[in-house]
N, C-alpha and C positions, 0 to 999 in steps of 0.2 A: 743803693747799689754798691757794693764792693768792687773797686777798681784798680786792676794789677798792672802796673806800667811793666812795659816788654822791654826786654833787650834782645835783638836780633841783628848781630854781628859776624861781620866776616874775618875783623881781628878784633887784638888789644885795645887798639888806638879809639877803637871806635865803642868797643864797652868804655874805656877811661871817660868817654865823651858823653857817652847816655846817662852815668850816673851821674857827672856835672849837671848835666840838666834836673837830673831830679832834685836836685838839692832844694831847688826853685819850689818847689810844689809840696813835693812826698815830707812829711815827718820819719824822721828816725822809729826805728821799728814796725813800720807797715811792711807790705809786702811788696815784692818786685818778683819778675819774673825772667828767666832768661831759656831762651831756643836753641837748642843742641839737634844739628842738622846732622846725619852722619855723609850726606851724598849718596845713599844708598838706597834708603827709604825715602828720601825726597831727593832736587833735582840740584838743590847744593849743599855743598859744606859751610857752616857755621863754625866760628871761633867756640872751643870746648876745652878749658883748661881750669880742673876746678882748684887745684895748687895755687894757682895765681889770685884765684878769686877767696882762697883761704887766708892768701898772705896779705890781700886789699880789707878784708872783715870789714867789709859795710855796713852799717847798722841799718839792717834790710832783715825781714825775717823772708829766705829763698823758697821761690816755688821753681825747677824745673821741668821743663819740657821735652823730653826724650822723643824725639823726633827719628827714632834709629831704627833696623830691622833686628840689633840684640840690644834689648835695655839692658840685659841681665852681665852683662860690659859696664854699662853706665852707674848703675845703683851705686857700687861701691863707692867710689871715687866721689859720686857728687854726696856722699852720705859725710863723708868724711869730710867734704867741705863747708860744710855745716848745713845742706840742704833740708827741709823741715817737711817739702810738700814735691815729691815726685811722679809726674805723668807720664804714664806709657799706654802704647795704644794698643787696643785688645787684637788690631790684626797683625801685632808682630810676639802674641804669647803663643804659647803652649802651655798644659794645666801644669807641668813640673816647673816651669820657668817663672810660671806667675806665683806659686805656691813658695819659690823660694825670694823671689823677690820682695814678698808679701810678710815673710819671716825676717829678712833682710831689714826690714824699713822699719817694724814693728820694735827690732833690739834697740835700733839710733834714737826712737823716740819718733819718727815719720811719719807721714801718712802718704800714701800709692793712690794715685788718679785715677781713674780709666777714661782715657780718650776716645774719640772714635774720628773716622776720615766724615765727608761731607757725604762721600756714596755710598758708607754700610749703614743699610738698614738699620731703623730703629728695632727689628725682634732680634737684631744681631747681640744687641745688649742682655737681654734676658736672661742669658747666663749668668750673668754678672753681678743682677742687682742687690745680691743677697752678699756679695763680695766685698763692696766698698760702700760706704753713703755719699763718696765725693764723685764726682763724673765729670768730664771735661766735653763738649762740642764743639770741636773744631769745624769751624763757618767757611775755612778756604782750602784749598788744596795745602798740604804741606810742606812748609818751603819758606819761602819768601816773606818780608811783612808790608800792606800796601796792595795787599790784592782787596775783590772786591766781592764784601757778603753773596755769600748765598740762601737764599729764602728758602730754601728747600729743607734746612736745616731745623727750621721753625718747629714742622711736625715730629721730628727728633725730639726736642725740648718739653713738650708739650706730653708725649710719651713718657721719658723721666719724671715726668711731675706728678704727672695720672700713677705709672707704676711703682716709682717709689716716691713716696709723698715726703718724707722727711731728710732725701737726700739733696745734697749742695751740688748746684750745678753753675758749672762757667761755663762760657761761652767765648772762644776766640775766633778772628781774624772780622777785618772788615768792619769794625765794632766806630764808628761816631755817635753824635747824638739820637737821631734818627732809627737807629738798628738798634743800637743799647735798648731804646722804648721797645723795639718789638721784642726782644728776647728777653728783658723783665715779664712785658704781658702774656708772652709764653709760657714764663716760669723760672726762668734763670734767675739767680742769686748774685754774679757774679759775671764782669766782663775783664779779658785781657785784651790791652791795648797797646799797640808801638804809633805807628804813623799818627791818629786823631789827635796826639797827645805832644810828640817829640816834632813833630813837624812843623807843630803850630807858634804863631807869633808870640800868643798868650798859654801859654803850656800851663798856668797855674788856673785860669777861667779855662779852657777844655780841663782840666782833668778835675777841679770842682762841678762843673756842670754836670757831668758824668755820675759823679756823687751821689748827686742830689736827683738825678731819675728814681 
């Protein structure tokens, strides 16, 4: 199982502190993730400053989470901060906004996620699957990290899998030992994680364990 340590922050202070932890566990050039809240589309604002995060160059290869009602705001800024892997969520496109964003990420060398919330339907995707082969399911409401799975997302996964068979799919929110099993046997390829990992006594045995599902 592929596993993305989360940063979901409300400032600086507190990325400075997530990526110390990672030092513990993560090797240099895997991947890390961080959650760009706008308060708009969810119910707070997250620390989003990709300058900063240009000027730290972490030896992290970035996946962001556009968590916003305009990614098409977001794309530039985190492209230029060396972002490699950008999610946005199919309820906040339009076909011209997706079309450019998709042109956007393709120049930088990128690749574009497609998310979805916990409550649009799985046919809500169908448009899509011929768009990307990477797909995100987000397991909690959008927001916060430390909320708690929802099963209902299961028959999500299990949909991607059946209709596009050779596409990557993660899985966030809610994600421990226990949940990661169900969304591998689902189908997912990949979990994103803050809390099971950052919270934990042994940050280096959770985020191995995980691994190793």
């Amino acid at each position: 199982m592929q596993v993305l340590p989360v940063i979901n922050c409300l400032d600086f202070n507190c990325v400075e502190s997530e990526l110390e932890k990672f030092k513990s566990f993560l090797k240099e050039g895997e991947w890390v993730k961080i959650d760009i809240a706008d308060g708009k589309f969810t119910f707070h604002k997250t620390w989003d400053d990709p300058e900063i995060w240009k000027k730290l160059q972490p030896n992290y290869k970035l996946e962001v989470h556009l968590m916003v009602e305009e990614p098409e705001k977001f794309i530039g800024p985190w492209l230029g901060a060396g972002a490699k892997k950008l999610i946005v969520h199919i309820e906040t496109l339009k076909p011209e906004t997706l079309e450019n964003i998709l042109t956007a990420a393709k120049s930088a060398g990128a690749e574009i996620v497609l998310a979805s919330n916990p409550d649009t339907p799985p046919e809500k995707l169908r448009p899509y699957l011929n768009v990307t082969d990477y797909f995100q399911v987000l397991a909690v409401n959008p927001g916060l990290a430390g909320q708690k799975f929802l099963p209902t997302v299961l028959e999500k996964i299990k949909f991607l899998r059946r209709e596009a068979p050779s596409a990557k799919i993660e899985v966030d929110g809610g994600i421990n030992l226990e949940t990661a099993k169900l969304v591998k046997n689902a189908g997912a390829d990949a979990v994103a994680v803050a809390s099971y990992i950052l919270d934990n006594g042994d940050q280096k045995k959770a985020y191995e364990e995980l691994v190793e599902i």
